[in-house]
C-alpha positions in Angstrom: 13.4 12.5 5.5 10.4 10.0 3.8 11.3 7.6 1.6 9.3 9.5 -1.2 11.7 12.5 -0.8 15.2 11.0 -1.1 17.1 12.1 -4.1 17.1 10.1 -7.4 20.0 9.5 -9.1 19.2 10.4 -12.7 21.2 7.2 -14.4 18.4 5.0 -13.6 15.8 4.9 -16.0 12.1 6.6 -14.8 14.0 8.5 -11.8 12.5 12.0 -13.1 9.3 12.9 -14.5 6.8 10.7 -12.8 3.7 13.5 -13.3 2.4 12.2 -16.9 0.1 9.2 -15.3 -1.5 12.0 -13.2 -1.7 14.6 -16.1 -4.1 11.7 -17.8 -6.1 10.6 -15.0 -7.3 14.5 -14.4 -8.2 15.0 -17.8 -12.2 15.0 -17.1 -11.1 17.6 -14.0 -9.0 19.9 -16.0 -10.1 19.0 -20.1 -9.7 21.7 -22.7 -14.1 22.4 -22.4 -16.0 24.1 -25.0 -14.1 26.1 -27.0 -16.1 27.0 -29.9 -19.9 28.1 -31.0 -20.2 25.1 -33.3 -19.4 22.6 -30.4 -21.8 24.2 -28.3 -24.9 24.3 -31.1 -23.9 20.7 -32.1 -24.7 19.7 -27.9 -27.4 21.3 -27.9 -29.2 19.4 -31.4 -27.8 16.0 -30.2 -30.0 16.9 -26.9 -32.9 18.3 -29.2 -32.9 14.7 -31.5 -32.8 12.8 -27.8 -35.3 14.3 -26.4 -37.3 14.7 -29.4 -37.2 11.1 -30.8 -38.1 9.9 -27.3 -41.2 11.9 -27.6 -42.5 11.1 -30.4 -41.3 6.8 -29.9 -43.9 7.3 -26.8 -46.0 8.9 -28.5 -46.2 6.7 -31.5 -46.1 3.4 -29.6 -48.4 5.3 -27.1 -46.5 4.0 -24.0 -48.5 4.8 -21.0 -47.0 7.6 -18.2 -47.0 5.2 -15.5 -44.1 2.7 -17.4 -42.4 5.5 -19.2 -43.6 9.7 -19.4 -42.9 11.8 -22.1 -40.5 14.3 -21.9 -43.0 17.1 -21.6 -45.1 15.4 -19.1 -41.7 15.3 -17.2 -41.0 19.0 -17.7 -44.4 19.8 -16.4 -44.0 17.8 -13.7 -41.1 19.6 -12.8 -42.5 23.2 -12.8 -45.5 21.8 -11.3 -44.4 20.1 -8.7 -40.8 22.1 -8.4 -42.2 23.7 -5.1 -43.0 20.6 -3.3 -39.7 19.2 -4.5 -37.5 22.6 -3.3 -37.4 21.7 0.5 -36.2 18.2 -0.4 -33.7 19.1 -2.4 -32.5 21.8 0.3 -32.3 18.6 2.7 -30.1 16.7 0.3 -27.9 19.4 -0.5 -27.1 20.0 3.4 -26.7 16.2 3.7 -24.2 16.2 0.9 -22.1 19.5 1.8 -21.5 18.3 5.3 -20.9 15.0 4.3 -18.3 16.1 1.7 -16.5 18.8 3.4 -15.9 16.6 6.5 -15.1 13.2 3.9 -13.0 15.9 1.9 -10.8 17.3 5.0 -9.9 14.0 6.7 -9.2 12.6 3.3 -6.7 15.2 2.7 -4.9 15.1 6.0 -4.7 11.2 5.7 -3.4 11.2 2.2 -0.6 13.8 3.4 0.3 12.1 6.1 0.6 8.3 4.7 3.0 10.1 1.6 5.4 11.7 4.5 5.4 8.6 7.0 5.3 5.1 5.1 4.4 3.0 8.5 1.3 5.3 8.9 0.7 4.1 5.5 0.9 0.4 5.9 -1.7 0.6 9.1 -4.1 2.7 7.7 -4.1 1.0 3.9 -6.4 -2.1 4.8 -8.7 0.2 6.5 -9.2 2.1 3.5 -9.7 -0.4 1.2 -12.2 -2.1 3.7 -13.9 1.7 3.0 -13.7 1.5 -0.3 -14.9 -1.7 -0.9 -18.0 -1.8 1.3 -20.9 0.0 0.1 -21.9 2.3 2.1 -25.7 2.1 1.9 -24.9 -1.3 3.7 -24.3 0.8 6.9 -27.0 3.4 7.1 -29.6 0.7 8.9 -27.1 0.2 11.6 -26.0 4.5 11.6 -30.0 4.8 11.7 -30.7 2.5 14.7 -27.5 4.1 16.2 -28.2 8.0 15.4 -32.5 7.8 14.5 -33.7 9.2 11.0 -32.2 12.8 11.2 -29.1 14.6 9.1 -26.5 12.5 11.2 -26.6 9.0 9.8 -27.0 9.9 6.1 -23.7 12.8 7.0 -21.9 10.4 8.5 -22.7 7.4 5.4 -21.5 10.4 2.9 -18.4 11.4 4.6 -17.4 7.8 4.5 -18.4 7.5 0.9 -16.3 10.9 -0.6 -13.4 10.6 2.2 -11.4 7.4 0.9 -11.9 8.8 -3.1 -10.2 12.3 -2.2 -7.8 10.8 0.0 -6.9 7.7 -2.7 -6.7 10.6 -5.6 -4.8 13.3 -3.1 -1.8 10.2 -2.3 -1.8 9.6 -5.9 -1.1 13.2 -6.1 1.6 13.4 -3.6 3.4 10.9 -5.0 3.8 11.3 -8.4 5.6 14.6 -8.5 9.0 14.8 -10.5 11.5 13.6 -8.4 14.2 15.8 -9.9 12.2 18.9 -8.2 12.4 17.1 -5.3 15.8 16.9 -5.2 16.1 20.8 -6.7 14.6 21.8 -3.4 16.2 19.5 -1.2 19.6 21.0 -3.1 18.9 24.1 -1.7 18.3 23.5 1.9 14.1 23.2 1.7 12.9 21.1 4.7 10.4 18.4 4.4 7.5 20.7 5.1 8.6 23.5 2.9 8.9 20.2 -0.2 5.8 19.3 0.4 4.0 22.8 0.6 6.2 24.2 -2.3 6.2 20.9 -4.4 4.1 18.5 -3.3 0.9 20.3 -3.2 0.7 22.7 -6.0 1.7 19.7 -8.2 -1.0 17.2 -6.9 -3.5 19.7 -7.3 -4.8 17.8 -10.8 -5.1 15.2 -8.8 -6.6 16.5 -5.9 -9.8 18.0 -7.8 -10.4 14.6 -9.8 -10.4 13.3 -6.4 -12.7 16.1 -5.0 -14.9 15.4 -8.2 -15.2 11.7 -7.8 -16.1 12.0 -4.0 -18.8 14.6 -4.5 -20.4 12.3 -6.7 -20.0 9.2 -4.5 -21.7 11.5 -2.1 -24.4 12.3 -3.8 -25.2 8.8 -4.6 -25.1 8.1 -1.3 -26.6 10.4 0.4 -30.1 9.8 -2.1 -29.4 6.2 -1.2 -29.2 6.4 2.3 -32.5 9.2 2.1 -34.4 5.7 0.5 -33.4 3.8 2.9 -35.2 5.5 6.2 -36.1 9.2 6.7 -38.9 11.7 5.9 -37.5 13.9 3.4 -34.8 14.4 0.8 -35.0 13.3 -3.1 -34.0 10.2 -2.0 -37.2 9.9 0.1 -39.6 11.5 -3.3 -38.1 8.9 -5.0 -39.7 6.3 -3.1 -43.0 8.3 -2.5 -44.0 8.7 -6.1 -42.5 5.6 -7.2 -44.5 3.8 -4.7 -47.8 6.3 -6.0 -46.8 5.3 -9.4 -46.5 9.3 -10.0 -43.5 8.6 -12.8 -43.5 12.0 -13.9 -42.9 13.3 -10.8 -40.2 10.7 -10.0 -38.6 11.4 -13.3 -38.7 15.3 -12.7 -36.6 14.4 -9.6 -34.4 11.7 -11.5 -33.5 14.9 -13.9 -32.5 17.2 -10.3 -29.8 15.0 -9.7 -28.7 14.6 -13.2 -28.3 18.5 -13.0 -26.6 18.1 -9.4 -23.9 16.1 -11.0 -23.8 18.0 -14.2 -23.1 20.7 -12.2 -20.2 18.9 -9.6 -18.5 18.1 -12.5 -18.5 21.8 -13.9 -17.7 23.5 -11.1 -14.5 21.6 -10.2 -13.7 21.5 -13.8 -13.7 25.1 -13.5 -11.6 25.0 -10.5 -9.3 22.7 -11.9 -8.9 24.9 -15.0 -8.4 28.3 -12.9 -5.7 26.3 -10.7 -4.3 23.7 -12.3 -4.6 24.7 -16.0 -0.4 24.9 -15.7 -0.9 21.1 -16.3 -2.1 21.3 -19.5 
């Protein structure tokens, strides 16, 4: 039996009820959303003055497209160019899903392990932080010399990016269950195993999906990083080309992309978080 699963003893003060830190650090993963017309129309104007006043502040001071574009000269460029843009974006979306699932699985199996066996925790710790610590776009030179200018070095830069954030958010998850279930299911004869599939789990699952949502984005950003770095295609790579062409439409049309990628990693695990964790709320 771990540490982490021996049984309180409820005349110390904190023993039972350790879940509320977790319940507030998965708010943006499992939030109360848009519940009402009014909050929907009132996002949609705020967009409408942004966008507008930036159009007409260009157009009055008469900025030039190569320092700043108008919106609608971005727009255009977008359905313009959208087809040119499409493979690329295919590229960076294979980069990022490989990356991430592979980040995402060993992140999981580390942060279970480390919760059941404290000494695997204390050797694999500094090598985590050293992870998390050292930006990854540091290493894609030396993964490109190792691996050449293909998917493999920019997978293996976003696996190392995402992996430590789910696996950081997933221990934090483990750990902070209520101890007094703990003890419930150890009171009726549940093995370690069946604690932490039965406990564990289903109450980390908050937790989890912030750290599935944080390590997505991590991903993504690394992955467009490590696609400027070296390498023939990706939005990483357009946004060097048309910066470099001084096309600034263009590079903003693909700056909006992946402000829509992340828009939408953000709403689909806060949907997930909601259908499966909503409990928390």
């Amino acid at each position: 039996m771990s540490e982490t699963d021996a049984i309180p003893e409820f005349n110390k003060p904190g023993a039972a009820g350790e879940v509320g830190v977790a319940a507030g650090m998965s708010a943006l993963a499992a939030g109360p959303g848009i519940r009402s017309l009014r909050e929907v129309v009132a996002i949609i104007l705020v967009a409408v003055v942004i966008i507008g006043g930036t159009q007409v502040l260009l157009t009055v001071f008469n900025v030039p497209p190569y320092i700043m574009p108008k919106p609608t000269e971005i727009g255009w460029a977008l359905v313009t160019d959208f087809h040119l843009i499409a493979p690329h974006l295919g590229y960076t979306l294979v980069e990022l899903l490989s990356g991430f699932a592979i980040g995402a699985v060993v992140g999981l199996i580390l942060a279970a392990v480390i919760t059941q066996f404290p000494f695997v925790e204390k050797i694999v710790t500094p090598y985590i932080l050293l992870l998390v610590t050292t930006p990854m776009l540091a290493l894609v030179p030396l993964l490109i010399l190792r691996f050449g200018f293909g998917y493999t070095p920019r997978i293996i830069a976003v696996a190392l990016a995402a992996g430590p954030m789910v696996m950081i958010n997933a221990a934090t998850g483990f750990r902070r269950v209520d101890r007094g279930k703990i003890a419930l299911a150890r009171s009726y004869g549940a093995s370690t195993i069946q604690i932490f599939w039965k406990v564990r789990a289903p109450m980390a699952l908050p937790m989890i999906f912030v750290g599935l949502m944080v390590g997505s984005i991590f991903g993504l950003l690394t992955a467009v990083g490590a696609e400027m770095v070296g390498g023939g295609f990706g939005l990483g790579n357009r946004l060097t080309s048309y910066s470099s062409m001084i096309q600034m439409p263009q590079f903003f049309a693909v700056v909006l992309i992946l402000s829509i990628l992340g828009i939408l990693i953000y709403v689909l695990f806060f949907l997930l978080g909601k259908k499966f964790a909503s409990w928390e709320a």
